[in-house]
C-alpha atoms as a printed R data frame, in Angstrom:
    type eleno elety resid chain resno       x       y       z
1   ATOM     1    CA   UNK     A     1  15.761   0.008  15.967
2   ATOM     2    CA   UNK     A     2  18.102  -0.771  12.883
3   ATOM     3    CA   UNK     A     3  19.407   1.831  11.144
4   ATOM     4    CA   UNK     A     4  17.214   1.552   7.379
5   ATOM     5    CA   UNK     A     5  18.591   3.513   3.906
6   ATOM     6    CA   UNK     A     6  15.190   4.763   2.968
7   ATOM     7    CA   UNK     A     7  14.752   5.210  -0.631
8   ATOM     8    CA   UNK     A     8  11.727   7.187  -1.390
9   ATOM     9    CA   UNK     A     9  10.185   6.908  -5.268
10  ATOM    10    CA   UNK     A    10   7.535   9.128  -6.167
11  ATOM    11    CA   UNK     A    11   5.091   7.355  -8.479
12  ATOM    12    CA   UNK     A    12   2.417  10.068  -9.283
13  ATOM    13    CA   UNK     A    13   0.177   7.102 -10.986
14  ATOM    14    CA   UNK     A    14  -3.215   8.861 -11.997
15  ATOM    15    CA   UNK     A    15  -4.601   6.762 -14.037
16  ATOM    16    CA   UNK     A    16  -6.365   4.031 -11.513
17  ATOM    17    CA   UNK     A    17  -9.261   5.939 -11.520
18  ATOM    18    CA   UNK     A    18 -11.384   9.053 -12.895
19  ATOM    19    CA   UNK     A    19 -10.706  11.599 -10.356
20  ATOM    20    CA   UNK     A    20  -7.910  13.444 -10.591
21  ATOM    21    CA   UNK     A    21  -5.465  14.442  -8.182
22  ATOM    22    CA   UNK     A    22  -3.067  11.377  -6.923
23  ATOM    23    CA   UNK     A    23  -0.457  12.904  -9.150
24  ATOM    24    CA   UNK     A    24   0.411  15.271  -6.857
25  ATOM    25    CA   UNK     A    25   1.041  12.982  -3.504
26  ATOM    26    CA   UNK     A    26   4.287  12.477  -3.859
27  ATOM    27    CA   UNK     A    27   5.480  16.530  -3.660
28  ATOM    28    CA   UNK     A    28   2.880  16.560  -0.799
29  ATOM    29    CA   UNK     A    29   4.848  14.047   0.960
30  ATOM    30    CA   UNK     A    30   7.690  15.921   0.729
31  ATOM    31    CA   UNK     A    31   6.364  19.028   1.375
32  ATOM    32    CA   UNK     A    32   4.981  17.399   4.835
33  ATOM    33    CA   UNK     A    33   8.443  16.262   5.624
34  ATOM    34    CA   UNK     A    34   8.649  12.886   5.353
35  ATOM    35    CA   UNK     A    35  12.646  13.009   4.601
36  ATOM    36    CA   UNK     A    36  13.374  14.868   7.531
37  ATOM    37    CA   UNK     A    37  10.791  12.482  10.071
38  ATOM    38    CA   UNK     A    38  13.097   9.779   8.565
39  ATOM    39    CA   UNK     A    39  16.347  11.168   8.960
40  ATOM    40    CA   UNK     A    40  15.340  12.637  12.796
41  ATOM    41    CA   UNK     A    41  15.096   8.970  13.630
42  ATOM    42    CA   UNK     A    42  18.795   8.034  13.086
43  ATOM    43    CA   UNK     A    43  17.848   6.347   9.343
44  ATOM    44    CA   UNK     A    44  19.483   7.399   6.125
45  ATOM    45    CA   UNK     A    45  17.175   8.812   3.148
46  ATOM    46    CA   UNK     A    46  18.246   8.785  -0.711
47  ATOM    47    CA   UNK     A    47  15.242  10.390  -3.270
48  ATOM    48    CA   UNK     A    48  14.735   9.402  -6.570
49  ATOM    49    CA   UNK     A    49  12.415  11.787  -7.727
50  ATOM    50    CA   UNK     A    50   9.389  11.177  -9.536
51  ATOM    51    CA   UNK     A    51   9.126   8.245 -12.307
52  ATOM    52    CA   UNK     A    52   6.906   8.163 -15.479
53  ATOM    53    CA   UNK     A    53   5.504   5.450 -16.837
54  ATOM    54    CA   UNK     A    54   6.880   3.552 -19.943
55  ATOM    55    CA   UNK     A    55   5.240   3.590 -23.451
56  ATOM    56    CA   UNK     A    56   3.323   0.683 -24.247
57  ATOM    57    CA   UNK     A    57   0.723  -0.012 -26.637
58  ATOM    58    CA   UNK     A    58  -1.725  -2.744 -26.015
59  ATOM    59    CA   UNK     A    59  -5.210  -3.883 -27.294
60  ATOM    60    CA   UNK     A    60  -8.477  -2.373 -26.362
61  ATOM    61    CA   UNK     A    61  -9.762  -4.107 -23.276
62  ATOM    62    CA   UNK     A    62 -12.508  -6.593 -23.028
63  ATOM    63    CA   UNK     A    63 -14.687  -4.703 -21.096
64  ATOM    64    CA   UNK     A    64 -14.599  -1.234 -22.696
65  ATOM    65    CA   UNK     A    65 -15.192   0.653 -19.571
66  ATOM    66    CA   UNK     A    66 -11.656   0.053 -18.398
67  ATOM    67    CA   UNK     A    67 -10.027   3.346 -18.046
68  ATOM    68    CA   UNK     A    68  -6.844   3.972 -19.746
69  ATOM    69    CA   UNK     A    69  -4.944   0.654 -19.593
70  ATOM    70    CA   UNK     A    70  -1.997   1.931 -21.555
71  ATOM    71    CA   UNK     A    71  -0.816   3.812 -19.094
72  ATOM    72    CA   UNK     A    72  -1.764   1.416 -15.907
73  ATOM    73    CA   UNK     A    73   0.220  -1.497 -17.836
74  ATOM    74    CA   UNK     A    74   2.981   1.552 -18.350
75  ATOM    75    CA   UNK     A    75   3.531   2.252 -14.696
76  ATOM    76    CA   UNK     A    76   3.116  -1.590 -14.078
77  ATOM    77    CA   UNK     A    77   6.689  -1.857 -15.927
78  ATOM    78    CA   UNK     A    78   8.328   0.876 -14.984
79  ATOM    79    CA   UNK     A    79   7.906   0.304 -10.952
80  ATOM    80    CA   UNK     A    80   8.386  -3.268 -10.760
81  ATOM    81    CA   UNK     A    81  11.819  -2.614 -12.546
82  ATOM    82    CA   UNK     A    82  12.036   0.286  -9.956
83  ATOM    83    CA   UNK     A    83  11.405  -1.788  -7.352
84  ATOM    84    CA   UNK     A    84  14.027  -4.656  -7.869
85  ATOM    85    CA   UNK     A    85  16.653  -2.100  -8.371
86  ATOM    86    CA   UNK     A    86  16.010  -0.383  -5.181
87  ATOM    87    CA   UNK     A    87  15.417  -3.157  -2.897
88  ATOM    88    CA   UNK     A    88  18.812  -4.795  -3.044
89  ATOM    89    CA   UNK     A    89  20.342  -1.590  -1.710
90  ATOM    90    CA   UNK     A    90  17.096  -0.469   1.157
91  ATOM    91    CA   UNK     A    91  14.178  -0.134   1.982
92  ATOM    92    CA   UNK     A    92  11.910   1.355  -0.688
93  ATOM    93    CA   UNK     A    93   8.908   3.718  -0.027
94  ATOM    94    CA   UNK     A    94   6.863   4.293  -3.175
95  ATOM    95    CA   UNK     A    95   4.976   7.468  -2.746
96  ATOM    96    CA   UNK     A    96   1.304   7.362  -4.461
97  ATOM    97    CA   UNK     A    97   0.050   7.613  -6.072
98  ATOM    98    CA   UNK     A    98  -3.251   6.157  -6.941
99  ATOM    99    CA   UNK     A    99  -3.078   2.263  -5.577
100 ATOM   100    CA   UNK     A   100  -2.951   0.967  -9.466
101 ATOM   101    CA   UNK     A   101   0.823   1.592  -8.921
102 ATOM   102    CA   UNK     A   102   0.875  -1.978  -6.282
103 ATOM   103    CA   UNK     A   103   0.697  -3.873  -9.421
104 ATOM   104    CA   UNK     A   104   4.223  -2.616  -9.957
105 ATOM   105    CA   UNK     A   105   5.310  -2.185  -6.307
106 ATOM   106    CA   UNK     A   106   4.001  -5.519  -5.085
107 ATOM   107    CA   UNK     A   107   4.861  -7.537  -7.941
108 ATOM   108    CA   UNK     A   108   8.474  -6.455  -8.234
109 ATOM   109    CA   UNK     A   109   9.514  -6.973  -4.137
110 ATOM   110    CA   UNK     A   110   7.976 -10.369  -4.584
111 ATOM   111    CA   UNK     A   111  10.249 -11.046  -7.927
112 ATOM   112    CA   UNK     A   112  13.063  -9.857  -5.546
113 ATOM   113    CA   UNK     A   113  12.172 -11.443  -2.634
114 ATOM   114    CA   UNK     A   114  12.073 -14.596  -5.040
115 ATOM   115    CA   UNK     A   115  15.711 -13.630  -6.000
116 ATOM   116    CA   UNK     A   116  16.166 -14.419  -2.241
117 ATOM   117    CA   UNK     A   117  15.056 -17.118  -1.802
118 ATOM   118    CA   UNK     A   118  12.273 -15.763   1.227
119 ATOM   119    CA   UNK     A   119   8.390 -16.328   1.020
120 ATOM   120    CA   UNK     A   120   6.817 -12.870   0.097
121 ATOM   121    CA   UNK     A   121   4.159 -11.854   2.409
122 ATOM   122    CA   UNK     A   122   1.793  -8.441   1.821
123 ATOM   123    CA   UNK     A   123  -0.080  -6.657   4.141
124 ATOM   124    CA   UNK     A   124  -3.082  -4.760   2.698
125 ATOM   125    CA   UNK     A   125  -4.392  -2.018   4.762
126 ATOM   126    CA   UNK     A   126  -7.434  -0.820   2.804
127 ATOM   127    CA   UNK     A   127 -10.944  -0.365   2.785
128 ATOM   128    CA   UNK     A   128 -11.241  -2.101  -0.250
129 ATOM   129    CA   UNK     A   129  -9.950  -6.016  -1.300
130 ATOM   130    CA   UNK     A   130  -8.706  -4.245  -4.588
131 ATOM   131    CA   UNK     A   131  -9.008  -8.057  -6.134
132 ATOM   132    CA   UNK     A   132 -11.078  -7.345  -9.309
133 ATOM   133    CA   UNK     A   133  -9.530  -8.064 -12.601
134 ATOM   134    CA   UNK     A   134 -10.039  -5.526 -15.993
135 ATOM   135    CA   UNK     A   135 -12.825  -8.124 -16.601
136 ATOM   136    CA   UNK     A   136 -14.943  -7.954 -13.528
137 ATOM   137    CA   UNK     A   137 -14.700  -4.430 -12.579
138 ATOM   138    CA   UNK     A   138 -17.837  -2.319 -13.141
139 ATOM   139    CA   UNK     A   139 -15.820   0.905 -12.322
140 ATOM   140    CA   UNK     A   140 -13.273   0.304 -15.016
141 ATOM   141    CA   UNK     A   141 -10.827   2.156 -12.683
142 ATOM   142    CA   UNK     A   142  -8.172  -0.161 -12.477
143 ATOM   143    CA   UNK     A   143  -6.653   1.040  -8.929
144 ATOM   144    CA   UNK     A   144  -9.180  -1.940  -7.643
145 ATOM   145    CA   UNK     A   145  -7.249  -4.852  -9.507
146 ATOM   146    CA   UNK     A   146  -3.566  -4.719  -7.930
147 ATOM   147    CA   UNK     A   147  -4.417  -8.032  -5.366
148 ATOM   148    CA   UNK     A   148  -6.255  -9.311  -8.301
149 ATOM   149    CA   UNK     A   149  -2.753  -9.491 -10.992
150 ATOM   150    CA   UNK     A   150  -0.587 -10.148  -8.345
151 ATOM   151    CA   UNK     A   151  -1.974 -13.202  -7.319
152 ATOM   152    CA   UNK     A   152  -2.206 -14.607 -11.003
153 ATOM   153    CA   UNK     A   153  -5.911 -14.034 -11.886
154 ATOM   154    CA   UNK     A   154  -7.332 -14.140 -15.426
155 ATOM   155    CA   UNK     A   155  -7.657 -10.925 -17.427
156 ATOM   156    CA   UNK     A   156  -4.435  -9.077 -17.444
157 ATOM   157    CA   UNK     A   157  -3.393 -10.222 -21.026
158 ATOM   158    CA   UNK     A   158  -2.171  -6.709 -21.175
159 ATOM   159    CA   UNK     A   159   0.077  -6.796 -18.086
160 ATOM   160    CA   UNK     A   160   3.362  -8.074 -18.033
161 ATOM   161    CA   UNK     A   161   4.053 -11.690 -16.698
162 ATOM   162    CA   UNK     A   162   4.511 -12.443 -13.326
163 ATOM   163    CA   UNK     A   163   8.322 -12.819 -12.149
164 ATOM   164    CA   UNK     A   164   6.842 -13.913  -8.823
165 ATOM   165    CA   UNK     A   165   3.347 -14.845  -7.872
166 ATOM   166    CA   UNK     A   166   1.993 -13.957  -4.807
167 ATOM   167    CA   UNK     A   167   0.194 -16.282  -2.864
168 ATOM   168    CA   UNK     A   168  -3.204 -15.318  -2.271
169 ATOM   169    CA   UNK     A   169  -2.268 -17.074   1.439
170 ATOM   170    CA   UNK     A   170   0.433 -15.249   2.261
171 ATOM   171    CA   UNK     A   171  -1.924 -11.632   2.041
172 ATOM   172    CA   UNK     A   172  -3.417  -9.727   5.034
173 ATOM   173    CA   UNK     A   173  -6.163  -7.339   4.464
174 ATOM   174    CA   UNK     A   174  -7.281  -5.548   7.308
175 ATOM   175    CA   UNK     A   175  -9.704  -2.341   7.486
176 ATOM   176    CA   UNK     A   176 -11.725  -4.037   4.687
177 ATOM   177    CA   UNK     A   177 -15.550  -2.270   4.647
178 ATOM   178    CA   UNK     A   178 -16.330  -2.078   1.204
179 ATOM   179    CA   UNK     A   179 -16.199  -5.094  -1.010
180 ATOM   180    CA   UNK     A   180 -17.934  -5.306  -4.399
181 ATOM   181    CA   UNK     A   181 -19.990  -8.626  -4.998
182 ATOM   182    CA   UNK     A   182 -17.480 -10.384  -7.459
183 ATOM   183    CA   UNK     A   183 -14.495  -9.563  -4.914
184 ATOM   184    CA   UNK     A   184 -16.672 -11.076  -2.570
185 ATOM   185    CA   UNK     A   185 -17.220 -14.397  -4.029
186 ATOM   186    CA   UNK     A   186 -13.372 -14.703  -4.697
187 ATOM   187    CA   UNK     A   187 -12.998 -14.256  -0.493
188 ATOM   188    CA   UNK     A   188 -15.305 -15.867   0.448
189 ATOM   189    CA   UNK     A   189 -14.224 -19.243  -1.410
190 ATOM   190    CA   UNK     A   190 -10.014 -17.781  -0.628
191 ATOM   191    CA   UNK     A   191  -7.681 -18.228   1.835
192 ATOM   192    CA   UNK     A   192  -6.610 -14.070   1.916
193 ATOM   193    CA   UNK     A   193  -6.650 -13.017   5.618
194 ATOM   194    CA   UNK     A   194  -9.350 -11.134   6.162
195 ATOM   195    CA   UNK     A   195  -9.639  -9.137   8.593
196 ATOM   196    CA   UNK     A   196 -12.410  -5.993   8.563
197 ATOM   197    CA   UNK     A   197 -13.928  -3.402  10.607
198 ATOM   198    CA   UNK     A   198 -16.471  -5.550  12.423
199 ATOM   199    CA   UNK     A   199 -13.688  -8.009  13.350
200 ATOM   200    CA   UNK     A   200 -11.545  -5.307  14.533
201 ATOM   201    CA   UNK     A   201 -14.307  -3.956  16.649
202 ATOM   202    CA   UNK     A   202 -14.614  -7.666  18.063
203 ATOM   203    CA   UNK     A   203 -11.363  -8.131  18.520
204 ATOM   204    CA   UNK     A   204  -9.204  -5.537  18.406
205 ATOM   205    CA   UNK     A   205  -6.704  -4.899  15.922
206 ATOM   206    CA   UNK     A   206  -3.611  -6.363  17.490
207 ATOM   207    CA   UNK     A   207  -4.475  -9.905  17.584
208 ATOM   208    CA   UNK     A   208  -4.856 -10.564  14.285
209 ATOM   209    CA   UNK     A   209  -2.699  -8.622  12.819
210 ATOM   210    CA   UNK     A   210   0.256  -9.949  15.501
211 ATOM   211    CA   UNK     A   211  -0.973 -13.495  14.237
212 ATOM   212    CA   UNK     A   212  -0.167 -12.518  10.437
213 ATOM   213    CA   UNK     A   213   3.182 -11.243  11.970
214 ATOM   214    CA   UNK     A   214   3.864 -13.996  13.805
215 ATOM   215    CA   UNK     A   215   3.598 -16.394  10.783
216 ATOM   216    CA   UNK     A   216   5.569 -13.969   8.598
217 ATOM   217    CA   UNK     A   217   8.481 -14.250  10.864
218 ATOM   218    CA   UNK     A   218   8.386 -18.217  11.356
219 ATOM   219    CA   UNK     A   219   8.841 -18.204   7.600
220 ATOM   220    CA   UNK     A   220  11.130 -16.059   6.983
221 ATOM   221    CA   UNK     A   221   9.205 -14.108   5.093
222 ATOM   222    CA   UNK     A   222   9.701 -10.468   3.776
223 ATOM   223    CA   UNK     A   223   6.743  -7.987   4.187
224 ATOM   224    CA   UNK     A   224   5.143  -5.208   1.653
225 ATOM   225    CA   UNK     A   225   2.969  -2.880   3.805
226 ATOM   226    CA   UNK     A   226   0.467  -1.200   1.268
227 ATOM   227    CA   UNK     A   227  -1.473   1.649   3.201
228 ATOM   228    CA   UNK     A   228  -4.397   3.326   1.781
229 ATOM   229    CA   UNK     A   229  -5.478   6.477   3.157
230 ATOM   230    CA   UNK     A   230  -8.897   4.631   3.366
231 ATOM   231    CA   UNK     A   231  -7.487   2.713   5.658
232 ATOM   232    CA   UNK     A   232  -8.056   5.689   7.866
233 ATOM   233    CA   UNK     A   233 -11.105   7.054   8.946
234 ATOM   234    CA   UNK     A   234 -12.321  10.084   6.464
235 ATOM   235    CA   UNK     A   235 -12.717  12.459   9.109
236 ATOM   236    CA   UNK     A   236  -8.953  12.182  10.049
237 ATOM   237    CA   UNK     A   237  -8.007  11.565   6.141
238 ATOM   238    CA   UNK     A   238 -10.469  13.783   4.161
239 ATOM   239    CA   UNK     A   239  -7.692  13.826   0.905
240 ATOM   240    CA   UNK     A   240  -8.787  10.624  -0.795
241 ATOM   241    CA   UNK     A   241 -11.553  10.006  -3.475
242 ATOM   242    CA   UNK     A   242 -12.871   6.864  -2.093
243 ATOM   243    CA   UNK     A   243 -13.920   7.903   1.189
244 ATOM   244    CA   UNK     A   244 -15.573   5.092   3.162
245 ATOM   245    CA   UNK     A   245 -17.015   6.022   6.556
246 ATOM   246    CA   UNK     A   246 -16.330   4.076   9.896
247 ATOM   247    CA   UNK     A   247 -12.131   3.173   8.943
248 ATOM   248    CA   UNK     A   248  -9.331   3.081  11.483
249 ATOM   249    CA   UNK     A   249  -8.887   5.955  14.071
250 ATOM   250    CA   UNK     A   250  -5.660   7.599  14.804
251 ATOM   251    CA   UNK     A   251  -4.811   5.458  17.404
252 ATOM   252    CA   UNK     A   252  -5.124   2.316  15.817
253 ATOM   253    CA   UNK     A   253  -3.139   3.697  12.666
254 ATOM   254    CA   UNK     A   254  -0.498   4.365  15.105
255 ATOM   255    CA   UNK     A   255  -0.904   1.050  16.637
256 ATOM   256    CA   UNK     A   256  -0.614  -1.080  13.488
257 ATOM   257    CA   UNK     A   257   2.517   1.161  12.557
258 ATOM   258    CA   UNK     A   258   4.261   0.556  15.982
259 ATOM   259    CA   UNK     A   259   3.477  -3.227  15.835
260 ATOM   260    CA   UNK     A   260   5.088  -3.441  12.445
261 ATOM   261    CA   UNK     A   261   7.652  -1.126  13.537
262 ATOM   262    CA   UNK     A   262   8.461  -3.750  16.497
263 ATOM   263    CA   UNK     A   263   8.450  -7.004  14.066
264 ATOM   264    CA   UNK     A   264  11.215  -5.542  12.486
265 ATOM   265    CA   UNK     A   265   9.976  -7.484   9.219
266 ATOM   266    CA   UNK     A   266   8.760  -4.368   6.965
267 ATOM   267    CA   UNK     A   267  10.798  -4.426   3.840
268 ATOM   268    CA   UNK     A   268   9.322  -2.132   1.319
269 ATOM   269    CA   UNK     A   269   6.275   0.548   1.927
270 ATOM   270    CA   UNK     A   270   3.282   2.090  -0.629
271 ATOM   271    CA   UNK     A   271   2.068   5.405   0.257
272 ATOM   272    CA   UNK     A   272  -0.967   5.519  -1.690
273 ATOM   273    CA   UNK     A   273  -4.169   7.070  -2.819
274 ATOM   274    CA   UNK     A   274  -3.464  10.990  -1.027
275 ATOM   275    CA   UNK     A   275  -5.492  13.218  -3.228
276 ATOM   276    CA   UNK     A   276  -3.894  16.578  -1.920
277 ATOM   277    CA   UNK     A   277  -6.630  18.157  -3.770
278 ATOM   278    CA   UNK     A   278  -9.271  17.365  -1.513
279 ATOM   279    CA   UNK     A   279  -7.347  17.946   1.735
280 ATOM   280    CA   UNK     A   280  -7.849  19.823   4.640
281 ATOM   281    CA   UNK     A   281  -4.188  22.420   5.061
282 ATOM   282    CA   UNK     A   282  -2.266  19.337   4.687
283 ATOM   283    CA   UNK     A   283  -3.958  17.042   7.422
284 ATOM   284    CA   UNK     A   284  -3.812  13.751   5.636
285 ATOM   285    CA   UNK     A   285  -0.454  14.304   3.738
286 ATOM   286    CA   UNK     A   286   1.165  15.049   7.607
287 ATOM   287    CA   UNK     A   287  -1.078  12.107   9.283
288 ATOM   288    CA   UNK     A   288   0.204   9.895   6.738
289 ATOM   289    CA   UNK     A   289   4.290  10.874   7.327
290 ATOM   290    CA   UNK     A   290   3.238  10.248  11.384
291 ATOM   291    CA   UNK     A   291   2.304   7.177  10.335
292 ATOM   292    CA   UNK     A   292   5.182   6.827   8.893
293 ATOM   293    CA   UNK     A   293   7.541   7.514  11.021
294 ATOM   294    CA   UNK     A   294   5.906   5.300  13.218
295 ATOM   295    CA   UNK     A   295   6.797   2.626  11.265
296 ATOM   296    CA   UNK     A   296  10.616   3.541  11.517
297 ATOM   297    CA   UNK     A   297  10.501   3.973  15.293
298 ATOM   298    CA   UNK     A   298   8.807   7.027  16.682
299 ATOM   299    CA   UNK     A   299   7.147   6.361  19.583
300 ATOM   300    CA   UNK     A   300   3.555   8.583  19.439
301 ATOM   301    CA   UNK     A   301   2.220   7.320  22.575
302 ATOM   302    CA   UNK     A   302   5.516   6.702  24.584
303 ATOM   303    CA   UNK     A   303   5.647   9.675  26.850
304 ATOM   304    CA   UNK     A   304   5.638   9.994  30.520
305 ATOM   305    CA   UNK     A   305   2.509  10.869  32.447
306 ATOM   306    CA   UNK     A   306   3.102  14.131  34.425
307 ATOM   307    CA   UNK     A   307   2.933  13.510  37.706
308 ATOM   308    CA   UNK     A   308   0.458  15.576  39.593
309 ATOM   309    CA   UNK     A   309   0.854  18.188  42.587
């Protein structure tokens, strides 16, 4: 595989939702080694630390249950600028980190991969769309809305403007099992890949997820991976506060990591939504550096059989 200069940012967003306890993933990253599983495979790793968000004021939301915009529209600005400035130089991996920091992440590769002149593709792995807007969600936790400003819908007056819209066409969700009514309608009527638990027990989770590839590639494209520890099955991930039974084992987590690994197309990574708080001696803070590394090359399933006497 290509040798990558990984640069790691630690975005301890914590303000997506009501439950505390994001703001810790990114130390728990690094306590679980995720430098060193980068480095053992042959790439180069440069740390920036862990960012704040900027100062903003804006007005009080429409819907007043939205939970503390300021800061969301804060960390929107300060990791899309984060973003474009690391891209040019590597691969970025934004350690989470509720997922309210994609708005950031995934708007600024796409404003960079705009800069290049390359379609911007996104691959949502997720048991939620995340495509509400500060209007529509009954939550108010904004960490469901990062598809939803990305791709240019109303009701982020607050939010920055788009450098680069993302079309809704050019995004892959797969692991979806819990989708919200509104989210829902905007799917059902869209042309997101979907691509959910029911499919993947259909199908598998190869095909369609090689298909997404395959398209990415014939355009050029560049690729934002956006993993949710949701993603994963809760008895495998315990440390996040959305837990939604019946998500992807550790063998397909390792799968979709080695496929993507193999494409060669991954540009730029979110780590998001580990709630060390809630874990179980670290199990979902290492799972989620396996993963990974996967990504970069290792090989979990690549080992001889013994032969027997």
């Amino acid at each position: 595989m290509t040798q990558k200069h990984c640069i790691l940012i630690g975005a301890p967003v914590d303000c997506g939702k009501r439950r505390r306890g994001c703001l810790m993933g990114p130390d728990a990253y690094r306590t679980a080694g995720i430098a060193e599983a980068i480095t053992e495979l042959g790439h180069t790793v440069e740390d920036l630390g862990n960012l704040a968000p900027r100062q903003v004021d804006v007005p009080a939301p429409k819907n007043d249950k939205v939970h503390k915009l300021a800061e969301n529209v804060g960390w929107t600005l300060t990791l899309m600028e984060a973003a474009q400035e690391a891209a040019p130089r590597g691969m970025p991996i934004f350690m989470g980190g509720d997922h309210a920091l994609a708005s950031g992440t995934v708007a600024g590769m796409a404003a960079h991969a705009a800069k290049e002149g390359r379609p911007f593709f996104a691959l949502w792995l997720d048991a939620h769309s995340d495509i509400h807007t500060p209007d529509t969600t009954d939550s108010g936790n904004l960490h469901g809305t990062p598809v939803g400003y990305v791709t240019g819908r109303d009701g982020f007056d607050a939010y920055p403007p788009l450098p680069a819209k993302v079309e809704s066409r050019n995004i892959c969700m797969v692991g979806l099992r819990s989708v919200d009514a509104p989210e829902h309608a905007i799917l059902v009527d869209g042309d997101v890949e979907l691509v959910d638990m029911r499919r993947i027990d259909e199908e598998g989770i190869s095909a369609p997820l090689q298909a997404f590839l395959d398209r990415v590639e014939a355009e050029n494209g560049m690729l934002h991976v956006s993993l949710d520890v949701d993603f994963l099955d809760p008895s495998i991930a315990p440390a996040v506060g959305t837990t939604v039974p019946g998500g992807a084992t550790v063998r397909e987590g390792h799968l979709v990591m080695e496929i993507l690994s193999d494409s060669g197309l991954v540009t730029s990574l979110d780590l998001v939504e580990l709630n060390p708080f809630l874990d179980d001696r670290g199990k979902t803070a290492n799972l989620m550096v396996d993963l990974t590394a996967s990504l970069l090359g290792r090989r979990v399933f690549d080992r001889p059989t013994r032969s027997k006497k």
